[in-house]
Backbone as JSON Lines, residues from 0, in Angstrom:
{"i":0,"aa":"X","n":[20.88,-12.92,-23.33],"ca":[20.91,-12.6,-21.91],"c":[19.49,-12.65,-21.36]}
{"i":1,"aa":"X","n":[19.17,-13.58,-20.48],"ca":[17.76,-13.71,-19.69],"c":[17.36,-12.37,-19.58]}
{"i":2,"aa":"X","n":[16.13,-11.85,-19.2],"ca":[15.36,-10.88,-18.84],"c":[15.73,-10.88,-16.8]}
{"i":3,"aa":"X","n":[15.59,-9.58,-16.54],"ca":[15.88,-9.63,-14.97],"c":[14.65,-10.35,-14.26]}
{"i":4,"aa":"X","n":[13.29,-10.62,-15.2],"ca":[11.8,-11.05,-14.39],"c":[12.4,-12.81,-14.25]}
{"i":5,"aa":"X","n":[13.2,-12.98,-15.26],"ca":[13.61,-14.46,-16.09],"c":[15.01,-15.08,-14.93]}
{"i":6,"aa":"X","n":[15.52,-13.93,-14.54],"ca":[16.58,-14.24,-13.7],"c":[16.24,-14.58,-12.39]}
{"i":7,"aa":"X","n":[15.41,-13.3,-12.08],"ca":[14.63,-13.0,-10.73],"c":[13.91,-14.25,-10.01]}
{"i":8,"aa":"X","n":[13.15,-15.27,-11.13],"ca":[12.66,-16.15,-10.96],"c":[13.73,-17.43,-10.94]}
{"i":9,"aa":"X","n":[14.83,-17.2,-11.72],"ca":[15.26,-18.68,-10.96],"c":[16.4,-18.52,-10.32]}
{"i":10,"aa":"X","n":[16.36,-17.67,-9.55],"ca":[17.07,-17.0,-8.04],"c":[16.48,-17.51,-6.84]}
{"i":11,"aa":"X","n":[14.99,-17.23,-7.26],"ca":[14.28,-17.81,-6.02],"c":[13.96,-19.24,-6.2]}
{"i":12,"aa":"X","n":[14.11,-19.82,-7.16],"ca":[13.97,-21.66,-7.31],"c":[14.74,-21.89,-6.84]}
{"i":13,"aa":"X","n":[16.16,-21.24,-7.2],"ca":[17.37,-21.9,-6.22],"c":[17.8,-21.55,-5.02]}
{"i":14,"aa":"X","n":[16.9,-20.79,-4.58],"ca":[16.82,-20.36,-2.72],"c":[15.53,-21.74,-1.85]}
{"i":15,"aa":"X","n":[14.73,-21.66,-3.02],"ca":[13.47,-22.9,-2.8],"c":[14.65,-24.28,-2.43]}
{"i":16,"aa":"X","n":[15.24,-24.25,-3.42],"ca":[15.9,-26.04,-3.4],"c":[17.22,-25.9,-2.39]}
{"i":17,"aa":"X","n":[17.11,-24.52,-2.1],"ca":[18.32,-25.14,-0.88],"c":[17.36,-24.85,0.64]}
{"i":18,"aa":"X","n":[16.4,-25.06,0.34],"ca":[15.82,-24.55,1.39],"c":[16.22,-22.76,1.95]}
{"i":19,"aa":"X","n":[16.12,-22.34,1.17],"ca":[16.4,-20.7,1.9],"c":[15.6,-20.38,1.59]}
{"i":20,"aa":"X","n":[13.9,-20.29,1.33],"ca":[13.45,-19.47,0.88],"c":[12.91,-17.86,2.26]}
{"i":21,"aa":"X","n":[12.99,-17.12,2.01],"ca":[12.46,-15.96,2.74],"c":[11.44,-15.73,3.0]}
{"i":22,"aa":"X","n":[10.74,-14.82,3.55],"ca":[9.16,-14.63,3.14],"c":[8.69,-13.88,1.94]}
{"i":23,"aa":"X","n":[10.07,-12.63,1.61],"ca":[9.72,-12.08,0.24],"c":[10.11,-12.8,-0.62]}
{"i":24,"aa":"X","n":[11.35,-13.93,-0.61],"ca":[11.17,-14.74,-1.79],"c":[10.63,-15.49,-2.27]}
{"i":25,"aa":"X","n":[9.29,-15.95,-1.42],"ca":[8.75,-16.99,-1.24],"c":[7.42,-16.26,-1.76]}
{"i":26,"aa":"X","n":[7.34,-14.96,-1.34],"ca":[5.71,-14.37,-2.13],"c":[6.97,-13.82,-3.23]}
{"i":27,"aa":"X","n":[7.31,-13.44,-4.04],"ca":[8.27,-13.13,-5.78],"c":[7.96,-14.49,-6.09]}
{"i":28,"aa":"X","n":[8.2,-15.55,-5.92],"ca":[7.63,-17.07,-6.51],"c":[5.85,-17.11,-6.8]}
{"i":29,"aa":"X","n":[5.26,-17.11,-5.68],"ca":[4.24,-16.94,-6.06],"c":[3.53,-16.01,-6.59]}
{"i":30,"aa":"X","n":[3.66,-14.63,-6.73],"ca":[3.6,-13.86,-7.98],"c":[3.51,-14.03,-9.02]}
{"i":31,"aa":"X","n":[5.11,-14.92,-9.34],"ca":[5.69,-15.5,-10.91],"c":[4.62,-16.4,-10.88]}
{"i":32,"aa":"X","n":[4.12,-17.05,-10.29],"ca":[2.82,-18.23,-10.56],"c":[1.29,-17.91,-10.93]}
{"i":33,"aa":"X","n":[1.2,-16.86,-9.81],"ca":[-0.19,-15.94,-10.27],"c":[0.14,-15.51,-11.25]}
{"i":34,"aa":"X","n":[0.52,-14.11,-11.63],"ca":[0.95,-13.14,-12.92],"c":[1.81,-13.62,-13.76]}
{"i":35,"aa":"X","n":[1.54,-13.79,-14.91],"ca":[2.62,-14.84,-15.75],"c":[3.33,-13.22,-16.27]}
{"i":36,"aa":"X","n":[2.78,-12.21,-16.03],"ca":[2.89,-10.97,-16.87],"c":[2.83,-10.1,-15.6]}
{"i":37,"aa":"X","n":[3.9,-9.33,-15.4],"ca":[3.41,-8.4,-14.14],"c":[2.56,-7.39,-14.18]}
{"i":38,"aa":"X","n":[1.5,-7.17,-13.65],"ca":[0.76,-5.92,-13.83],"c":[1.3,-4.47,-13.66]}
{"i":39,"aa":"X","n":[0.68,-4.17,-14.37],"ca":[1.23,-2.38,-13.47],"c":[1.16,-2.2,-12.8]}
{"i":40,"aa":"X","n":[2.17,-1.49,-12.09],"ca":[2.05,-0.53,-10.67],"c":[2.59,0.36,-10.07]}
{"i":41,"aa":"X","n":[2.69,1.16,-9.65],"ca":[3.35,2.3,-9.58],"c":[2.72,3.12,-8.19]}
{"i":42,"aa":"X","n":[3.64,4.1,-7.82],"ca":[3.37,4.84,-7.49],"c":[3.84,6.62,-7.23]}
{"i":43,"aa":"X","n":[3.14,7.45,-6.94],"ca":[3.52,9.02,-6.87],"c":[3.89,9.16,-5.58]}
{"i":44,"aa":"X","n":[4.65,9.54,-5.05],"ca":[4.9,10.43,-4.09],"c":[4.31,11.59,-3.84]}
{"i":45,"aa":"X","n":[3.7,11.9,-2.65],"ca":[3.09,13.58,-2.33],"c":[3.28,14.5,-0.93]}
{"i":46,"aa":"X","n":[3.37,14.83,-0.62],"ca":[2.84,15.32,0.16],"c":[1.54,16.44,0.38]}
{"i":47,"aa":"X","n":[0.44,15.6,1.16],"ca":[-0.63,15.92,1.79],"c":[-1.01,16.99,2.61]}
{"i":48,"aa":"X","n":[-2.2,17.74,2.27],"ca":[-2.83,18.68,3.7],"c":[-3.59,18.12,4.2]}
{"i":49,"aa":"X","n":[-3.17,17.36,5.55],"ca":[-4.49,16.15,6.11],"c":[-5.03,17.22,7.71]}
{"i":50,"aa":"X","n":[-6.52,16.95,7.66],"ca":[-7.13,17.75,8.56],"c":[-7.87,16.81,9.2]}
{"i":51,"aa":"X","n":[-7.28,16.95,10.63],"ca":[-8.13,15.66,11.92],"c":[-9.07,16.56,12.73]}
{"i":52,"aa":"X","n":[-10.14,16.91,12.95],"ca":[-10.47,17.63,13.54],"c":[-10.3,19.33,13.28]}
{"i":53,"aa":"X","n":[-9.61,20.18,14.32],"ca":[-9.3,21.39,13.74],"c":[-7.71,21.02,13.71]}
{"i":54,"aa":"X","n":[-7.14,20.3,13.51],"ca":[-5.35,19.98,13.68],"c":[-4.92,19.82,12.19]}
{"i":55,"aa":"X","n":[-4.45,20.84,11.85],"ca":[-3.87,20.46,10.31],"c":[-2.23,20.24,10.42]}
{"i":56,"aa":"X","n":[-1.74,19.38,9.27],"ca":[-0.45,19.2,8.77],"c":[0.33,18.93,7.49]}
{"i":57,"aa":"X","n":[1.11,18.4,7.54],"ca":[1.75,18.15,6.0],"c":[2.04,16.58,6.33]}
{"i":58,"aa":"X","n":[1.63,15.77,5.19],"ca":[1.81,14.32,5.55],"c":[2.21,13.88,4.27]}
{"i":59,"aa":"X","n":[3.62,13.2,4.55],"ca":[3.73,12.81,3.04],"c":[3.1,11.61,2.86]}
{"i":60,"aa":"X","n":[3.06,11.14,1.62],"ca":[2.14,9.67,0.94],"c":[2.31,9.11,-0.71]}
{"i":61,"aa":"X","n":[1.39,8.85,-0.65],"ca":[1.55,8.08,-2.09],"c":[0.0,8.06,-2.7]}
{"i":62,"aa":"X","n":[0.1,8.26,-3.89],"ca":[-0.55,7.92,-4.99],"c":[-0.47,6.48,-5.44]}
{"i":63,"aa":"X","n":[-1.36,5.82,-5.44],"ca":[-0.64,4.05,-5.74],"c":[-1.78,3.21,-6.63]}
{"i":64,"aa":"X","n":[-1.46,2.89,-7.47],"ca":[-2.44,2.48,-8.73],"c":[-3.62,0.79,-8.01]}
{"i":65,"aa":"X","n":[-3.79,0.24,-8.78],"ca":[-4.49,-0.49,-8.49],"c":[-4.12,-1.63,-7.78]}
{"i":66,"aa":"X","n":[-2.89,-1.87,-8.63],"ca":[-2.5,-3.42,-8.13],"c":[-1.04,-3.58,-7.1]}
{"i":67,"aa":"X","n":[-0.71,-2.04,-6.12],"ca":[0.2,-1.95,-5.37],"c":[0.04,-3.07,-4.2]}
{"i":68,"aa":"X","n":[-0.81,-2.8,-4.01],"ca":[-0.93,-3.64,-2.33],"c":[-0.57,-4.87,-2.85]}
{"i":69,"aa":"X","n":[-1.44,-5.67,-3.44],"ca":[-1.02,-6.67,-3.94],"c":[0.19,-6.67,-4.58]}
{"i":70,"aa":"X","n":[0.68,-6.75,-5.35],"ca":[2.01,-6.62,-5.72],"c":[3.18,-6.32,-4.75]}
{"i":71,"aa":"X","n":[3.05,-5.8,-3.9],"ca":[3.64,-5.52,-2.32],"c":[3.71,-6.83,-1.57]}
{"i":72,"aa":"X","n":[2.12,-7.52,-1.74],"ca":[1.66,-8.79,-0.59],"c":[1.91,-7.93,0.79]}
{"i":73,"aa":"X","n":[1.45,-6.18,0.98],"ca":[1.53,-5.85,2.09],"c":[0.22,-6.55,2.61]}
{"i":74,"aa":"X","n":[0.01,-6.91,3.77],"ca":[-1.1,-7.33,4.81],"c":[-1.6,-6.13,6.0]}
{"i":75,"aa":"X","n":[-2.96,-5.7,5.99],"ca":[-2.79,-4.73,6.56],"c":[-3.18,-5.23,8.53]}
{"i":76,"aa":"X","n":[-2.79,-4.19,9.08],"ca":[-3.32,-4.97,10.24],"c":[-4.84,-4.77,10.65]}
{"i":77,"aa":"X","n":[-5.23,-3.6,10.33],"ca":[-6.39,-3.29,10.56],"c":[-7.53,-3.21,9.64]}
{"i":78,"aa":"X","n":[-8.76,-3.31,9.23],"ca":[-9.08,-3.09,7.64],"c":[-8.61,-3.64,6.9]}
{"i":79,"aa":"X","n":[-8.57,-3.34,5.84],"ca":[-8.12,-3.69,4.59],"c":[-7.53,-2.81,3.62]}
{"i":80,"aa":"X","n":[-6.34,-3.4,2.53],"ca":[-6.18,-2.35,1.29],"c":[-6.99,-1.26,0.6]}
{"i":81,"aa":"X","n":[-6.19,-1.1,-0.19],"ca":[-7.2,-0.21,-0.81],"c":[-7.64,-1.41,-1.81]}
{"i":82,"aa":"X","n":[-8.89,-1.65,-2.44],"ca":[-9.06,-2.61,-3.84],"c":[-9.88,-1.83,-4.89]}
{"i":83,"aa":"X","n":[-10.09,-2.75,-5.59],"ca":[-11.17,-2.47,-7.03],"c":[-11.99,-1.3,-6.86]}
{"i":84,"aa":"X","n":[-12.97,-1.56,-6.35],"ca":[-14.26,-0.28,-6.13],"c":[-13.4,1.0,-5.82]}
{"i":85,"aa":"X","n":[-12.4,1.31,-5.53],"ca":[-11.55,2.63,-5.02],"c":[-11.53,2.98,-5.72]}
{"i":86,"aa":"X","n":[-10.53,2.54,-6.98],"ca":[-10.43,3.3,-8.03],"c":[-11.49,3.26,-9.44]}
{"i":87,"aa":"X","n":[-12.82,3.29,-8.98],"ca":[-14.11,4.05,-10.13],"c":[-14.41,5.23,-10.12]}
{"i":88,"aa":"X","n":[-14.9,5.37,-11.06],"ca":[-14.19,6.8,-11.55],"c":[-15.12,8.13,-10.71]}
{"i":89,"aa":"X","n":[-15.8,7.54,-9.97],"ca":[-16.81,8.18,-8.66],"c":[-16.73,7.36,-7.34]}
{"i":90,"aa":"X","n":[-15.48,7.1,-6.85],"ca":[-15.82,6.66,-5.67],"c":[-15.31,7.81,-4.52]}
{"i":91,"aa":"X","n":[-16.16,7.06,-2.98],"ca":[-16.28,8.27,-2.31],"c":[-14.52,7.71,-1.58]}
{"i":92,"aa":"X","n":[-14.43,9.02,-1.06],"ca":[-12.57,8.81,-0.86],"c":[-12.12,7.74,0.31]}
{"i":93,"aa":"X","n":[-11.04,7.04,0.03],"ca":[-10.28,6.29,1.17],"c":[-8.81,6.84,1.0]}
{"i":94,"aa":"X","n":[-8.23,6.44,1.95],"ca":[-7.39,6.46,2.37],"c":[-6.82,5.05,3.58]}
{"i":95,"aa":"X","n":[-5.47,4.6,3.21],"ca":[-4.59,3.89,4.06],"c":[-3.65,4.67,4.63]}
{"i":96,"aa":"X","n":[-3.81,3.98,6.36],"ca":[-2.31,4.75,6.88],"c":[-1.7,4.29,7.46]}
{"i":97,"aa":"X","n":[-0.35,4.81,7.37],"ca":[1.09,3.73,8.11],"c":[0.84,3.22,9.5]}
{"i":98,"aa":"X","n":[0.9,2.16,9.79],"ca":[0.88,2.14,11.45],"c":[1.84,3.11,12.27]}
{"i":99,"aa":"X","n":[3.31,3.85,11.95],"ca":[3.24,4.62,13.13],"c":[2.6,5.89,12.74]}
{"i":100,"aa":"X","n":[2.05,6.38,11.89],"ca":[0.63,7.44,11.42],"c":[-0.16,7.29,12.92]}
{"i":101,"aa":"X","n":[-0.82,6.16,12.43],"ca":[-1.83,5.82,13.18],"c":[-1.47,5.7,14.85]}
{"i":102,"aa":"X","n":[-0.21,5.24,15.32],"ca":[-0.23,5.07,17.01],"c":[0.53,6.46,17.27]}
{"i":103,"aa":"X","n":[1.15,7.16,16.47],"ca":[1.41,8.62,16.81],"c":[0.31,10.03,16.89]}
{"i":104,"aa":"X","n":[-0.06,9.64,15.31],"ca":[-1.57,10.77,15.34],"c":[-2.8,10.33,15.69]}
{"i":105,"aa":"X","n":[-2.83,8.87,16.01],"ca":[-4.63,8.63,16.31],"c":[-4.43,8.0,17.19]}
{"i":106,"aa":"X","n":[-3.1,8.13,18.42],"ca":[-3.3,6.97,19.26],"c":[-3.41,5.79,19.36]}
{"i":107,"aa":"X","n":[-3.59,5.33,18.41],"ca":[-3.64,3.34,18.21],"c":[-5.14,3.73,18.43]}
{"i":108,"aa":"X","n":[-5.84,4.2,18.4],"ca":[-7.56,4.02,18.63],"c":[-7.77,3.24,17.73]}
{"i":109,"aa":"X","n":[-8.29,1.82,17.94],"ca":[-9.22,0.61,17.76],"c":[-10.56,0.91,16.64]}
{"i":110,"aa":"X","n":[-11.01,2.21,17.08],"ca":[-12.08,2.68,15.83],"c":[-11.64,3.43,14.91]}
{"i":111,"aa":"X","n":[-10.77,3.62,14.36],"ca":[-9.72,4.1,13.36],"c":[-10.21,3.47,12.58]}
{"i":112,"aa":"X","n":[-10.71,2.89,11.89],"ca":[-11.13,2.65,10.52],"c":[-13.06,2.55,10.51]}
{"i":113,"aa":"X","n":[-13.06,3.6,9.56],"ca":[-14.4,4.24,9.45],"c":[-14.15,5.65,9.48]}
{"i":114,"aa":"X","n":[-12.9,6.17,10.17],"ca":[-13.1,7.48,10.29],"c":[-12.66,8.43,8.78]}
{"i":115,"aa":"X","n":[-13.35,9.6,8.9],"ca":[-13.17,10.49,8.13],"c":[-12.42,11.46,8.47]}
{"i":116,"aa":"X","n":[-10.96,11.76,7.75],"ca":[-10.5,12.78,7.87],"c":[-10.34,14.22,6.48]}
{"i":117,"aa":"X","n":[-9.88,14.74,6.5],"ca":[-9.79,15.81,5.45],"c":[-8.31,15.26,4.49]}
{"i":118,"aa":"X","n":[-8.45,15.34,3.55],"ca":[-6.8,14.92,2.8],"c":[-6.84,16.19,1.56]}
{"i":119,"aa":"X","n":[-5.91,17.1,1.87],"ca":[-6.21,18.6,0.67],"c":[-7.58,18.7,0.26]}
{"i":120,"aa":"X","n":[-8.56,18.94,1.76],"ca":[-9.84,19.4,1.41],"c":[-11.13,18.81,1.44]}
{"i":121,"aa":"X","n":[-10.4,17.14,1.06],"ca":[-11.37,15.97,0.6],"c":[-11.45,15.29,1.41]}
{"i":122,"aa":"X","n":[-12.58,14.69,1.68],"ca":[-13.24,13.88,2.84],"c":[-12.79,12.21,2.5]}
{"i":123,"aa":"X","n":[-12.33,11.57,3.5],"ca":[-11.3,10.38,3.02],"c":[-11.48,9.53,4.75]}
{"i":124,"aa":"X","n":[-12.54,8.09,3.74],"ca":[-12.44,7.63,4.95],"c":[-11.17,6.55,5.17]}
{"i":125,"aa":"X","n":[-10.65,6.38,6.4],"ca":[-9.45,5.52,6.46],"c":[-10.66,4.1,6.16]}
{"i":126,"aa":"X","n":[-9.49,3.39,5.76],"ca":[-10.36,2.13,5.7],"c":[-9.26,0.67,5.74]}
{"i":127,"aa":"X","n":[-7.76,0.95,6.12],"ca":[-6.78,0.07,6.76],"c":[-5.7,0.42,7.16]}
{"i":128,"aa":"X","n":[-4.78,-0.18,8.12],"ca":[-3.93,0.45,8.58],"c":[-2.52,-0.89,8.01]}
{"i":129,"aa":"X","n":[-1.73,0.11,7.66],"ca":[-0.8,-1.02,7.14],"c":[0.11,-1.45,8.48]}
{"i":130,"aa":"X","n":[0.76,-2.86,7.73],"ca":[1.19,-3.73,8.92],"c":[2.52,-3.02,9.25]}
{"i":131,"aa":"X","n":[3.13,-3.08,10.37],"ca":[4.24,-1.91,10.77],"c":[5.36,-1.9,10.17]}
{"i":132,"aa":"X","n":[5.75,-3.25,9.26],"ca":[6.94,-3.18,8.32],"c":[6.92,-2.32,7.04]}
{"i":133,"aa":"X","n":[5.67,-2.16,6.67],"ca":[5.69,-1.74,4.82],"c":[5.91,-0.32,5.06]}
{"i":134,"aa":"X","n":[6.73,0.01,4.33],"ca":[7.46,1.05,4.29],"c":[7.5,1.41,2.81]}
{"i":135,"aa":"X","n":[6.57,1.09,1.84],"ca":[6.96,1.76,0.57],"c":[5.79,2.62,0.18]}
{"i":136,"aa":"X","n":[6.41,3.9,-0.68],"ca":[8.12,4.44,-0.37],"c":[8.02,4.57,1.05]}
{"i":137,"aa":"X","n":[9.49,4.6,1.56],"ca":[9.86,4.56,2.75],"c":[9.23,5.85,3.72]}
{"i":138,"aa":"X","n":[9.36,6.98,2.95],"ca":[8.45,7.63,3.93],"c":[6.85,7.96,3.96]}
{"i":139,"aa":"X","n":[6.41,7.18,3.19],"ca":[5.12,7.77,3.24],"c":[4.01,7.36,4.82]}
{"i":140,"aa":"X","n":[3.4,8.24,4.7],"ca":[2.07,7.7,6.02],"c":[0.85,7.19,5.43]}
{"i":141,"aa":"X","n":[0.68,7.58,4.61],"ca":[-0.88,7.37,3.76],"c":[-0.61,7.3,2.2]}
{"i":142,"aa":"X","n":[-1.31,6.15,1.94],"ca":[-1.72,5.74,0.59],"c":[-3.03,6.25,0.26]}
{"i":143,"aa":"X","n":[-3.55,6.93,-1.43],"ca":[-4.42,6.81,-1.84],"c":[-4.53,6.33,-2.82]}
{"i":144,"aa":"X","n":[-5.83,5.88,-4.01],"ca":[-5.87,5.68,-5.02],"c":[-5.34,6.41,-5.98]}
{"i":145,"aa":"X","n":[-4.34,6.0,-6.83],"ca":[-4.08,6.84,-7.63],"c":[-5.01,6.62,-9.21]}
{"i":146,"aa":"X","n":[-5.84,7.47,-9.93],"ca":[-6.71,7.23,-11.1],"c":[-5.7,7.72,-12.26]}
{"i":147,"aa":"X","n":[-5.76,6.82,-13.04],"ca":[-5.26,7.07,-14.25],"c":[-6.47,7.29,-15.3]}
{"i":148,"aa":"X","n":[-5.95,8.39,-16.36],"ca":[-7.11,8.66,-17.27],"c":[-7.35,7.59,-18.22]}
């Protein structure tokens, strides 16, 4: 019995040759081309104490390893992912946040990335805003690095 990565892949060859391909089936193909081996990736679920000013709340999010975004092929609209340098084992904090995060709690403000907010305490600069579809997990607002030991 094929493997589901083994199936998965020639699901989307035969969406390619009838011409159906999608846009997610079309980045799952090129994946299978980049990564002959899928990387890890994962993520935690949390919920957050994020502090804007004096305005505190509860924000749920994610913990998300290295190679989420990519592995997603989310595109952000503003900024950029989180990448490489995030997760060393001293870097200073980022944070990603959902676009309706961002046009609900920051207004859509244009200088939204650079800013520093509080995330349980810790100083976390935003540094992209994801594009308004990505929804994984579905509820989160904010991504951070998640460090593995």
């Amino acid at each position: 019995m094929p493997s589901t990565r083994i199936a998965g892949a020639v699901a989307v060859m035969s969406l390619l040759a009838l011409g159906a391909c999608s846009d997610y089936a079309c980045s799952i193909l090129e994946s299978e081309r980049r990564f002959p081996e899928p990387p890890a990736t994962s993520y935690d679920t949390a919920t957050f104490q994020v502090q804007i000013q004096s305005q505190s709340e509860a924000v749920e999010g994610a913990r998300v390893t290295q190679e989420f975004f990519r592995i997603t092929a989310m595109r952000p609209m503003l900024g950029r992912p989180l990448v490489e340098a995030d997760y060393t084992p001293r870097p200073a904090g980022v944070v990603m946040i959902s676009d309706d995060w961002w046009k609900t709690r920051l207004a859509g403000a244009p200088d939204t990335i650079g800013k520093t907010i509080q995330i349980d305490g810790q100083p976390a600069v935003i540094v992209g805003v994801a594009e308004p579809s990505f929804r994984i997990p579905q509820s989160a607002k904010l991504w951070i690095p998640k460090r593995l030991p």
